[in-house]
Structures are given as C-alpha cells and as structure tokens.
C-alpha positions as CSV (number, residue, x, y, z in Angstrom):
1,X,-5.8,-0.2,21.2
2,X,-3.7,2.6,22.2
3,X,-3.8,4.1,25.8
4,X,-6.6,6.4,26.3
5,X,-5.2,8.2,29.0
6,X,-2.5,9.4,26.2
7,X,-4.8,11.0,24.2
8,X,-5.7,14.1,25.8
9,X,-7.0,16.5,23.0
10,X,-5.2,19.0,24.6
11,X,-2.0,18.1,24.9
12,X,0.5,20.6,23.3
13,X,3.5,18.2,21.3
14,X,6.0,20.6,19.6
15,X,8.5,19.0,17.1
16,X,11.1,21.2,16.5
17,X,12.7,21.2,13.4
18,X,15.6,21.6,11.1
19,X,13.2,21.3,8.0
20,X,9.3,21.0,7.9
21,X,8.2,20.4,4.5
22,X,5.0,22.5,4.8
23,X,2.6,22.9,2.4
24,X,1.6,26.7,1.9
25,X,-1.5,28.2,-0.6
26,X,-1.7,24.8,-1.7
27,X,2.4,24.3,-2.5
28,X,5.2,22.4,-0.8
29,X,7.6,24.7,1.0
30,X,11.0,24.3,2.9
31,X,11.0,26.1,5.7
32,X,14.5,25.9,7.6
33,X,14.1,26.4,12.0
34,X,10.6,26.4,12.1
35,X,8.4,24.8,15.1
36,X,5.3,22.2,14.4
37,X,3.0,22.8,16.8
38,X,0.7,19.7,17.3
39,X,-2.6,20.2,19.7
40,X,-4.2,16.8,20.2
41,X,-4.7,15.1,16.8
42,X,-3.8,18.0,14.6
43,X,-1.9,20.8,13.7
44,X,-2.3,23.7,15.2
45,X,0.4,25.8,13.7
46,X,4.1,26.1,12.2
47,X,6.2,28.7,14.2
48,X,9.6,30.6,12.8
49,X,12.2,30.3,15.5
50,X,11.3,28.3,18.4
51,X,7.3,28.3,19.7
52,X,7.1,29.8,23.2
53,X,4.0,28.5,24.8
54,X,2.8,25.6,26.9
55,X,4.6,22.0,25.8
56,X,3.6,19.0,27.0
57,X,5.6,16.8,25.0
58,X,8.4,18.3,23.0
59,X,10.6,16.3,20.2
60,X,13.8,17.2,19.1
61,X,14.2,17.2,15.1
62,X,16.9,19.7,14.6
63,X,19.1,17.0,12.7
64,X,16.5,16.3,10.1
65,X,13.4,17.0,8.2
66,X,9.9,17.0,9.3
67,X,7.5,15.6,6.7
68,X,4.1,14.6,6.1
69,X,3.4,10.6,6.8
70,X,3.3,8.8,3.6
71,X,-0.1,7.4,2.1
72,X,0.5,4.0,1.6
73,X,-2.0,3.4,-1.4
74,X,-1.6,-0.5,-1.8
75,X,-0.4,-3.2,0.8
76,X,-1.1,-7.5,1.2
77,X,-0.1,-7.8,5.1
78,X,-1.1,-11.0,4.8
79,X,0.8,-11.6,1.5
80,X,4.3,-10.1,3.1
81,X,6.3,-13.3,3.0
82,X,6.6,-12.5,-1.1
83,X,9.3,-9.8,0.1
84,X,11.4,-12.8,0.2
85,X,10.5,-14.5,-3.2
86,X,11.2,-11.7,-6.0
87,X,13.6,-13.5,-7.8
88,X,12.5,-17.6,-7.1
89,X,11.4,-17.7,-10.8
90,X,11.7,-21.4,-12.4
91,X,14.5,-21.8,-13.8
92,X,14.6,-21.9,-18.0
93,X,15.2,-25.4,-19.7
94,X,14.5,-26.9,-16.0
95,X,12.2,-28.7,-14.1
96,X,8.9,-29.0,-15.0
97,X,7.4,-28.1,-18.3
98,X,10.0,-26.3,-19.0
99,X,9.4,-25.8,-22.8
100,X,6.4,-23.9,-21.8
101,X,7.7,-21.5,-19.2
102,X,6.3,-18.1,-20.3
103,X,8.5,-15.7,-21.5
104,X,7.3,-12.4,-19.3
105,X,8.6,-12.9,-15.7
106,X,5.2,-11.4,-14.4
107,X,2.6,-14.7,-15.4
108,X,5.7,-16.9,-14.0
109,X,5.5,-14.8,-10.7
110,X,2.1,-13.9,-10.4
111,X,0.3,-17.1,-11.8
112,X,2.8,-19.4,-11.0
113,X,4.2,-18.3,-7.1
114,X,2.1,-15.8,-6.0
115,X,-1.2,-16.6,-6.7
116,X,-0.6,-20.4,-5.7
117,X,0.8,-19.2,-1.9
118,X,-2.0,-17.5,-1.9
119,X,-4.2,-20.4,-2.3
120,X,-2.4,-22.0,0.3
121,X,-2.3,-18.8,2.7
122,X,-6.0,-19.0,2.7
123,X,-6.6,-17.0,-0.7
124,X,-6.5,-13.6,-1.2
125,X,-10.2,-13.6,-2.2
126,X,-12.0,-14.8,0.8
127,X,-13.1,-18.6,-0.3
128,X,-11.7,-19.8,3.0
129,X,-14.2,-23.0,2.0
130,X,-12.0,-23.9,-0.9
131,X,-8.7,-23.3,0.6
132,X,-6.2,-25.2,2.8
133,X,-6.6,-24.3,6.5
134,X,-2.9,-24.9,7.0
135,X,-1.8,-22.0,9.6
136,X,-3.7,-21.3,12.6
137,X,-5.7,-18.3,13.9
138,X,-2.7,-17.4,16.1
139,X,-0.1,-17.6,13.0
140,X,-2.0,-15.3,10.7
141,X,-2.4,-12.6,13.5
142,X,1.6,-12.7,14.1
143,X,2.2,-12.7,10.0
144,X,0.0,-9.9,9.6
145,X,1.1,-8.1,12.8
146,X,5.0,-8.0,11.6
147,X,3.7,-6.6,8.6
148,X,1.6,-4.1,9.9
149,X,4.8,-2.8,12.5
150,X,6.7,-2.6,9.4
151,X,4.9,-0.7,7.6
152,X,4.6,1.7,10.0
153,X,8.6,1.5,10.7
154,X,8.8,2.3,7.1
155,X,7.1,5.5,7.3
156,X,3.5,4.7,6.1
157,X,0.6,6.8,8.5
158,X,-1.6,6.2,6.3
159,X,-2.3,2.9,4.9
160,X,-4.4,1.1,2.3
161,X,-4.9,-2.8,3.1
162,X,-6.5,-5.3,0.3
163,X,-6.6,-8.6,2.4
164,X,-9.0,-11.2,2.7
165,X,-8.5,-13.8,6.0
166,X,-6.2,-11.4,7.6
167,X,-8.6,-8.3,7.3
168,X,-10.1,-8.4,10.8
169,X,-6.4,-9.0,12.4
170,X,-5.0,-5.8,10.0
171,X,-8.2,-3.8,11.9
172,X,-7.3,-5.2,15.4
173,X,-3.8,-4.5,15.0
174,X,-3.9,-1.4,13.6
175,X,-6.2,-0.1,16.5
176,X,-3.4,-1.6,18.3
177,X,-0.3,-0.1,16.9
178,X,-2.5,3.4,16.1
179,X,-2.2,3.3,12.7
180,X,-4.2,4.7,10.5
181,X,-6.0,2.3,7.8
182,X,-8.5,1.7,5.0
183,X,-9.1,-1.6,5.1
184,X,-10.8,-3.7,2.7
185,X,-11.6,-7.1,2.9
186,X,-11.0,-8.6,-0.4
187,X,-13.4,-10.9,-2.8
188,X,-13.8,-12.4,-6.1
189,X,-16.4,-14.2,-8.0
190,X,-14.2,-17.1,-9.0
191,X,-13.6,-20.2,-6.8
192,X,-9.2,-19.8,-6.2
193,X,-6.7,-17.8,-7.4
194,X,-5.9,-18.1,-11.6
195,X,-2.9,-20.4,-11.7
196,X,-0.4,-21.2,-14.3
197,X,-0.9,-24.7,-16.4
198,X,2.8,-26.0,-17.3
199,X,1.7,-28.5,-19.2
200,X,-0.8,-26.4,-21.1
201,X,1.0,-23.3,-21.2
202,X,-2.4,-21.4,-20.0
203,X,-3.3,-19.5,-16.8
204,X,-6.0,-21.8,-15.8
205,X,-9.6,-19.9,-14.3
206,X,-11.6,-21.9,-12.0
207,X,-14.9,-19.6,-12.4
208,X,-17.3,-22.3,-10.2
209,X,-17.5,-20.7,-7.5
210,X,-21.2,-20.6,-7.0
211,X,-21.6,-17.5,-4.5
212,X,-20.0,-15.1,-6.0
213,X,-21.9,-12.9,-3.6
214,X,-20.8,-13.9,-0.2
215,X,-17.9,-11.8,-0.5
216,X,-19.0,-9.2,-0.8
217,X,-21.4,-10.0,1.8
218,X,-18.4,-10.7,4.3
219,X,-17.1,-7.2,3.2
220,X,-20.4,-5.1,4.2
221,X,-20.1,-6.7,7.4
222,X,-16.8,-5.7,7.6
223,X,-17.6,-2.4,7.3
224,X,-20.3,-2.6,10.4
225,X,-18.1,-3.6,12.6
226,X,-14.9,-1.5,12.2
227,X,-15.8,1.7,9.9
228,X,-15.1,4.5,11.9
229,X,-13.4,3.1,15.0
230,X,-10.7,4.9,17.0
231,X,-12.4,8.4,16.3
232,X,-12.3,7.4,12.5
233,X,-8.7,6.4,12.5
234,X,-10.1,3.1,11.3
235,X,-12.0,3.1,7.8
236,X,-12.6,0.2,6.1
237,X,-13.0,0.2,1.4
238,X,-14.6,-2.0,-0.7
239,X,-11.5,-4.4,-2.6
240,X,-13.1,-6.5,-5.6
241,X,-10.2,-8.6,-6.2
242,X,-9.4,-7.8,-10.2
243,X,-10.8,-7.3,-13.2
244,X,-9.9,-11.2,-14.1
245,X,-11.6,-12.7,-11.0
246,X,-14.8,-10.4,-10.7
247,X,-17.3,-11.0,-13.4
248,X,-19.8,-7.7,-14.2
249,X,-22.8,-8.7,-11.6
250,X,-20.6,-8.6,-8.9
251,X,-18.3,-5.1,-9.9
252,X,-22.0,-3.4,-10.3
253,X,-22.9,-4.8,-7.1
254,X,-20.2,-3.2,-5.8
255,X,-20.3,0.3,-7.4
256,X,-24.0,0.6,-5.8
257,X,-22.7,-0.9,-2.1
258,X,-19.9,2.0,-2.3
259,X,-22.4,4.6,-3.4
260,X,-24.9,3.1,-0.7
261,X,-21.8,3.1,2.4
262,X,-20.1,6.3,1.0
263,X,-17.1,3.8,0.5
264,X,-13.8,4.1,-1.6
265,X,-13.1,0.8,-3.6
266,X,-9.9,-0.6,-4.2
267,X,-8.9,-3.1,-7.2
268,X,-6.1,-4.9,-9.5
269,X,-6.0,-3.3,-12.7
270,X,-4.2,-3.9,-15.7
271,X,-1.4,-5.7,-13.5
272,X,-0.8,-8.7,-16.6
273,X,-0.8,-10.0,-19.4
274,X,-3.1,-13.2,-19.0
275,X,-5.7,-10.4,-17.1
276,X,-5.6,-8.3,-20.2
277,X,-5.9,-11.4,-22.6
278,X,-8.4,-12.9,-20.2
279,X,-10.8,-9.6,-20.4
280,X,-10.4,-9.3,-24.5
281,X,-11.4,-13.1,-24.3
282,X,-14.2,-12.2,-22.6
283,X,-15.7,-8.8,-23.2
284,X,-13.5,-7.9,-26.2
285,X,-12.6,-4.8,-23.8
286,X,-9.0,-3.9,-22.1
287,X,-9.3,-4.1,-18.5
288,X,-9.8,0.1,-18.0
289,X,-12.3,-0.3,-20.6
290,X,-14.1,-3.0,-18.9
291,X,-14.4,-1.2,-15.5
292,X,-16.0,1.6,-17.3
293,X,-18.6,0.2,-18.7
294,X,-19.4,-1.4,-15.0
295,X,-19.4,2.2,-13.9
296,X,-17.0,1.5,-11.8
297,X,-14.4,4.2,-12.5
298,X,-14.2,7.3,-10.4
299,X,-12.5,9.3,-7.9
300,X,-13.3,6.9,-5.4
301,X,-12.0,4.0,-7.1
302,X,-7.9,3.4,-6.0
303,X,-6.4,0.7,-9.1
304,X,-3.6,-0.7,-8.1
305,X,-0.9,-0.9,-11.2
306,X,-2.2,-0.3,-14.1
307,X,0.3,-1.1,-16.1
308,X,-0.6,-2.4,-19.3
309,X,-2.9,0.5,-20.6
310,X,-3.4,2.4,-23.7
311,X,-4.1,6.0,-24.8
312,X,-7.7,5.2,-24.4
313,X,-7.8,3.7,-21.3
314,X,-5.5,6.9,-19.9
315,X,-8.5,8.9,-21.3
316,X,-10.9,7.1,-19.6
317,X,-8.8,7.2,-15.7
318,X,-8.0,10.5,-16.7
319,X,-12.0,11.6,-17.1
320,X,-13.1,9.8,-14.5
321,X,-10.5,11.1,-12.1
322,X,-9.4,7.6,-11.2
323,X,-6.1,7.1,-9.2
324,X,-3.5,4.8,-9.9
325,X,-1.1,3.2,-7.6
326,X,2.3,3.2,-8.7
327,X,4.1,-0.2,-7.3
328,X,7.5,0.3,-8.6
329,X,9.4,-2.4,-6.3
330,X,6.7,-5.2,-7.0
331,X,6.8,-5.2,-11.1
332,X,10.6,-4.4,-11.7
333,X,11.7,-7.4,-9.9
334,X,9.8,-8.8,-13.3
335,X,11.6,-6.8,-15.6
336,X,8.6,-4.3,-15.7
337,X,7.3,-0.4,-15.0
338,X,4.5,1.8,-14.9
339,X,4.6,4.1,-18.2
340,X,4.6,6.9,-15.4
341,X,5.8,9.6,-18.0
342,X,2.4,8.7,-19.5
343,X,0.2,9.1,-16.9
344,X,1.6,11.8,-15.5
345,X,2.2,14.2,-18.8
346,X,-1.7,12.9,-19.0
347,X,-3.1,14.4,-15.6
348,X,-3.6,11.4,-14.0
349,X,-3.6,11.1,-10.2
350,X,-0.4,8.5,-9.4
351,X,-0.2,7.3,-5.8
352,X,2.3,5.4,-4.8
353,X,1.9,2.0,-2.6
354,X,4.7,-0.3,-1.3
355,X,2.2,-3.9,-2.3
356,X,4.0,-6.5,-0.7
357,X,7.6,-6.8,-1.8
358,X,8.7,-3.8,0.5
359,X,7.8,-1.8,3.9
360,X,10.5,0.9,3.2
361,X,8.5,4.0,1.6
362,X,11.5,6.2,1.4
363,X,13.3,3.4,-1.2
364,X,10.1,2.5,-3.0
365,X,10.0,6.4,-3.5
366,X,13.8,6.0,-4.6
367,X,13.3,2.9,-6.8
368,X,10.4,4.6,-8.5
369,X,12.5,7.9,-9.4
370,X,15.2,6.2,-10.4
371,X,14.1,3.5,-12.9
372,X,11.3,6.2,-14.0
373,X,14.2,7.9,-15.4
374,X,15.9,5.2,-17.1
375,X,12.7,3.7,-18.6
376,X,11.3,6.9,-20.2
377,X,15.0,8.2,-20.8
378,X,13.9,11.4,-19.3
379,X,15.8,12.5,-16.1
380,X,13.3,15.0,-15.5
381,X,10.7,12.3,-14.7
382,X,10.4,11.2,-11.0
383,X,12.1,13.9,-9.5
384,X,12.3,13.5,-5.5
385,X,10.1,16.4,-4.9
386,X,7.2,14.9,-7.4
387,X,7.9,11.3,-5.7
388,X,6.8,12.7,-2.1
389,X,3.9,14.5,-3.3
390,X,3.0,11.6,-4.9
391,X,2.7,9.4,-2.2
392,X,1.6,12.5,-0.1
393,X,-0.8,15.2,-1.4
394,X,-2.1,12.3,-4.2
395,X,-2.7,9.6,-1.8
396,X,-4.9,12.1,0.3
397,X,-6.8,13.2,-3.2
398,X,-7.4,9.2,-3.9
399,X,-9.1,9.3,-0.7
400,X,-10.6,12.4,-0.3
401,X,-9.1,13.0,2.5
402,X,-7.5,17.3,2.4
403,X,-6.5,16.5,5.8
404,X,-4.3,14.2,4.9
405,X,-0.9,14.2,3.5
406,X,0.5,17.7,4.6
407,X,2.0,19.4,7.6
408,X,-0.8,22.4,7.4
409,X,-2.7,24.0,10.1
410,X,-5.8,22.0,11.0
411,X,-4.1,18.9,9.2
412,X,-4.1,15.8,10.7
413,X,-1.1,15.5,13.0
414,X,0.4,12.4,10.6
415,X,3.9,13.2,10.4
416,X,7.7,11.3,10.5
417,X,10.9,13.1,11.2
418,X,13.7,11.9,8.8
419,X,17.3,12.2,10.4
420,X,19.5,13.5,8.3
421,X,22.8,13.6,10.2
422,X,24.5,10.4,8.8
423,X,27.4,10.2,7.1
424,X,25.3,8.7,4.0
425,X,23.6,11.6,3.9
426,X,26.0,14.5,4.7
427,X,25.9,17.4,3.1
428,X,22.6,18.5,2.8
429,X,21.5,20.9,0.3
430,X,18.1,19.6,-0.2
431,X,16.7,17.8,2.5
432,X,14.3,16.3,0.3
433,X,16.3,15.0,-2.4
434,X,18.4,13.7,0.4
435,X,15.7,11.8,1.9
436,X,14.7,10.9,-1.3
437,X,18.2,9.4,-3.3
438,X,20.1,8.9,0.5
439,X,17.9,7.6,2.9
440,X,15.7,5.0,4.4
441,X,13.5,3.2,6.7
442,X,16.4,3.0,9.3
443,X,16.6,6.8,9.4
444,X,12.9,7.8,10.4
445,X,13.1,8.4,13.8
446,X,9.9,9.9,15.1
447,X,6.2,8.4,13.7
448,X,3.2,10.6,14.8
449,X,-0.3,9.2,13.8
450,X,-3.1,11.3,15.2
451,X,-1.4,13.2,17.2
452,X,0.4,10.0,19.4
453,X,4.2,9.2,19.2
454,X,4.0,5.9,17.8
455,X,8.0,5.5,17.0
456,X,11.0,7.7,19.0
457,X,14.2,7.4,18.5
458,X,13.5,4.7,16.0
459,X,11.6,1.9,18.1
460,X,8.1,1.7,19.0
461,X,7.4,3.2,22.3
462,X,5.0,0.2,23.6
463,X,5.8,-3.2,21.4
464,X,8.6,-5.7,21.9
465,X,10.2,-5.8,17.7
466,X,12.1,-8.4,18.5
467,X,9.2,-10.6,20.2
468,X,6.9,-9.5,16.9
469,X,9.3,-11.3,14.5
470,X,9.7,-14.4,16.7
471,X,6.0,-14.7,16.8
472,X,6.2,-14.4,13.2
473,X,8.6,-17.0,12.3
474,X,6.6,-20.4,12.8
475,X,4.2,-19.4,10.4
476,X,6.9,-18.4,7.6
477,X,8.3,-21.2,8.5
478,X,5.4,-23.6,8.0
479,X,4.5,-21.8,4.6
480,X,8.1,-21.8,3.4
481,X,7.7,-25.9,4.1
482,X,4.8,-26.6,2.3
483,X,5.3,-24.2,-0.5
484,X,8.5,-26.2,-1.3
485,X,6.8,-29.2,-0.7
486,X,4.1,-28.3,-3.1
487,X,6.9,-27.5,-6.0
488,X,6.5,-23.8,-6.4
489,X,9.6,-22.9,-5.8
490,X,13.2,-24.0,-4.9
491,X,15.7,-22.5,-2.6
C-alpha cells in the first residue's frame, strides 16, 4: 500500500503545463500555459500563467500535454501472456483436423487458444476445483503484478479488471502500486471454458458444473473484503463471465446482488460467433436480447465488445443506457471490428478498454481511430479528440463516476502528462491529435492517481521494473511449456 506519510491532504502539487486538456461547462478545452493546481486528491484549480501560491510538490510539463488519466474499461491481468499470441493461429491444411479449422479467426483464437490457456491458467471463471493447479501462489501474484505496472505505465488511472484466481492479487497490488480499480472477480455457471472440437468442428460446452452459485458467492465475498479500501480508491464490480457460460438463474441472481451492493456489473457480450449461435440455440434470442430479458441491461452494466449486434439489439443498449467497451487491438488481430459508426451515430455510450492484447492506451486509442476509418470508410469516424473522450468522459459515465475522467475543479486528481518534445512528434499543432496519431506509452512521463506521483520522468518512483519482469518470467515460462506441450499452439 502506498506510504501514508505521502498523502497529506494538504499538500499543494502544481503541474505546470504546456497544454491541459480541461474540460469547461461540460466541453473539452485546450488551454495553452495554464497551471493545474492539485490539493491532496483533487483538483483544486487551473490557473493562466503560472499559480503563485504555496507548492509543495511542483512538476514540470511545459514540453507536453496535461490530460485526464484514461478509464481503462476492460482488462484480464491474469490473462496478459495473450499479448504475445495474436497471431499463433493453426495453420490451414496442417496439423490436426485440419479440414475442420473454422473459417473466422475469432472461434480459432478464442475457443481454440484462449479459452484453453485459460483452463490451464486456472480458468477465467473461478472453478479452480476443475482446473490444473499448475503455477504457484507466488507465480500468479508476479504475472498479474507486471500486468498491473503496465497498465498503469500505459496510462490507465482508472482501471476495470475481470479476473478470476488473480482477483485478490489485482486488489493487493493495486493498493500497492495506487491504482485505481474496479475489480470483479469473475464466474460462470458452466464447469471450464467452451473449447473448440477439431474433430467435430463444434465449440464444445461442458454445462455440469453443479454450483453454479459458488461464484458468485466468492464474488460477494470479494466485495466484503476490498470494496472501498484506500479511501475508495479500491471498488470491486460484479463480472458474470458471458452470455454463453451464464445460464438465466445465475444473470438474475446477479442483477438483484448488484441492485442489493449498489454494484456495477461487468460481462462478455456479443464477442463470437459460437456465443451468438450458442444463445439462438438456446433461447432463440441474440445475446443483447438475451441480457434484456434477464434485466440485466442498464447503466450499470459495462459489456465488453459487442460486436456482433443488430439494429435491435443497438435499440435495446441504446434504451437501457448500457455501455460498450470498445477493444479494437484484441478483435483486429482476428480480422475483426466494432461497427463503431453504428453505435456511435446511435447514441450509445462507447468506452474503450485495452482487454489483454495491449497496456499502451495511447495506441489502442490510435489503432481504434485508424481502422474505424478504414472499416466504415468514413474518415470522419474516430477522430483523436472523440477517441480520448471516449476512453475519458465515457468511461467515467459507465461508472458513474463525474469525478472521473477530466481535469476540472473538484475532479479527482487522475491525470498523465504526455511529452511531446520528440522528434516523432515535432511540430505540434494539436497536442491531441499528436498524442493521439504520434505517440505512446514511452512518452507518458508523469502518472498522478489520487493526488500521488505514481510515475516521474517515466519510471515508477518506488518499484524495481526490471525486478517485476524477472519475477514474472518463470511463470510465462512454465505456461509457454505446457501450453506447447498440450498442442495449442506452435512457435
């Protein structure tokens, strides 16, 4: 947990900018030389010119832009070793079953590679009975800990965690680090993980599982022990698994557990094709459709993806103020992307989350513009300024959280400084747009959650990186063994 003694509420931090996007009657401004002054946990005001009074700590961001911290809608920590696997697809006409290797890359990934390392991690869905103990209490914490420093590198303040074994390490390490999370501690009603069948050519659902309940269960306590922590830096969300893996008892269960706990809730949606076919099979519903009539739709419900949806179904999120989380990174390595134009032309609330194929927010943000244009054909579609507020302003709406997501007098003192004085990104017009198109991970400097420094001058002020990853590595090492071992996947 983070020093104490260093977080006197009335310590004065000013970070003097170059830029501060502020947000002014409700709008995102530019404001060129202006002071944000920060008083303890939040902000206190932003001065023209340079702010005269009492500094206790002061931060030099003349060479760059002051922005909110991004709201990091949808993270696996202890799923991040799939950064690595985006393009380990079985190869056509090879190896096994190849004759019934499904054409759309996202069943070969996510039932054949994903879901299966899952099962071996431990599952993503709680059933630690049915799964292979294989790393050891020490190697989760250290795979889930790199995460966790990366995404806060990578210039998440905010952050939205679905994980299952590795939920109580996310909470400990985030208290930790100081970074601030909504963490939910996945479950499902099925025994493992849908896998897919080569032989058959069928994502296989193994539905015995015979307390679907217990989950859920593990999840309440969850919320006991760590809601509210750290001042309520900590909060923890309800995180069903998907529509696919949670039959309708357990999705109403959960509806009146979040109404009961004042919880968000946090699911898969409309993320494949087997889900969607799965769902018809079942309730002769689409997945949207199917979370309706559960009642559990609403503006506490974050879906994640939401990809395969109809007119309908954008009806439906759109009247029941739903959010969806916009992964762009995680489905185009599949050949796929979020109808955004849609959803967007559609009043929808889109929040963006970085899932667990990247840490980098600025190039998810980048990689979302960019292919948003090229899909829809509409270069007006994804512009930089739409992709910040996006993962800004709509991430705090998804949480209900107005003190979220904005550099704004009595905000929350969540910010980053980008640096724009590299060569990549000189000249600057628009600091924004050069963040945006120019500019990554590497160049956020400063990370301010709460009012603490957590990163200066690009480092964290009180953890060894280098020590992190080399904690790291036996567990990737051990997976990356017995994943191969197991056939999943060839290097």
């Amino acid at each position: 947990m983070l020093n104490e003694a260093n977080k006197n509420k009335d310590n004065i931090t000013v970070v003097r900018g170059g830029w501060v996007l502020a947000l002014i009657e409700n709008k995102p401004h530019i404001l060129k030389d202006h002071d944000v002054v920060i008083e303890g946990d939040h902000i206190q005001d932003i001065v023209p010119g340079r702010y005269k009074g009492h500094v206790d700590v002061e931060i030099d961001a003349t060479s760059g832009i002051v922005m909110p911290g991004f709201i990091n809608l949808h993270t696996h920590a202890d799923a991040s070793l799939h950064g690595t696997t985006v393009d380990l697809y079985p190869p056509y006409g090879e190896g096994k079953g190849s004759s019934n290797i499904p054409i759309d890359l996202d069943t070969v990934f996510l039932y054949s590679i994903f879901f299966p390392l899952g099962n071996i991690l431990g599952g993503y869905i709680g059933n630690e009975s049915e799964t292979e103990k294989l790393l050891s209490e020490e190697e989760k914490s250290a795979l889930v800990r790199l995460a966790l420093l990366g995404l806060v590198k990578g210039g998440s303040t905010t952050i939205v965690e679905m994980c299952s074994l590795g939920a109580e390490f996310f909470a400990e390490h985030a208290l930790e680090v100081g970074a601030r999370a909504y963490i939910g501690k996945s479950y499902a009603s099925i025994g493992v993980m849908p896998y897919y069948d080569y032989d058959t050519g069928r994502v296989v659902y193994d539905e015995s599982n015979s307390t679907p309940f217990e989950g859920l269960e593990r999840a309440i306590e969850f919320h006991k022990k760590y809601d509210g922590m750290d001042n309520g830096r900590i909060r923890t969300i309800l995180a069903p698994h998907a529509t696919d893996t949670c039959n309708p008892e357990l999705l109403r269960a959960t509806r009146e557990t979040a109404d009961k706990l004042d919880s968000n809730i946090t699911i898969h949606l409309a993320q494949a094709v087997p889900e969607m076919e799965h769902i018809r099979e079942k309730f002769n519903m689409t997945p949207v459709e199917y979370l309706d009539d559960v009642k559990l739709l609403g503006p506490d419900l974050i879906a994640a993806h939401g990809v395969y949806t109809n007119r309908r179904d954008r009806s439906l999120l759109r009247r029941t103020d739903t959010t969806i989380v916009h992964c762009t990174t995680s489905f185009a390595k599949g050949g796929i992307f979020l109808p955004l134009k849609h959803f967007i032309k559609e009043g929808i609330n889109v929040g963006v989350g970085t899932d667990s194929f990247s840490v980098d927010y600025l190039t998810e943000l980048r990689t979302g513009s960019l292919l948003s244009k090229v899909v829809e054909e509409d270069p007006y579609i994804g512009m930089a300024h739409d992709m910040v507020s996006y993962g800004t302003l709509n991430g705090a709406k998804a949480l209900n959280r107005p003190d979220l997501g904005r550099i704004s007098p009595g905000a929350k003192a969540d910010l980053i400084v980008v640096n724009l004085s590299g060569l990549h990104n000189a000249p600057v017009l628009d600091p924004i747009r050069k963040a945006v198109y120019s500019s990554n991970q590497k160049d956020i400097e400063t990370v301010i959650i709460d009012g603490q420094v957590i990163i200066e001058d690009g480092h964290f002020k009180n953890i060894d990186e280098e020590k992190a990853i080399r904690d790291a590595k036996t567990g990737f090492d051990k997976i990356w063994s017995i994943a191969q071992e197991k056939g999943l996947f060839t290097l």
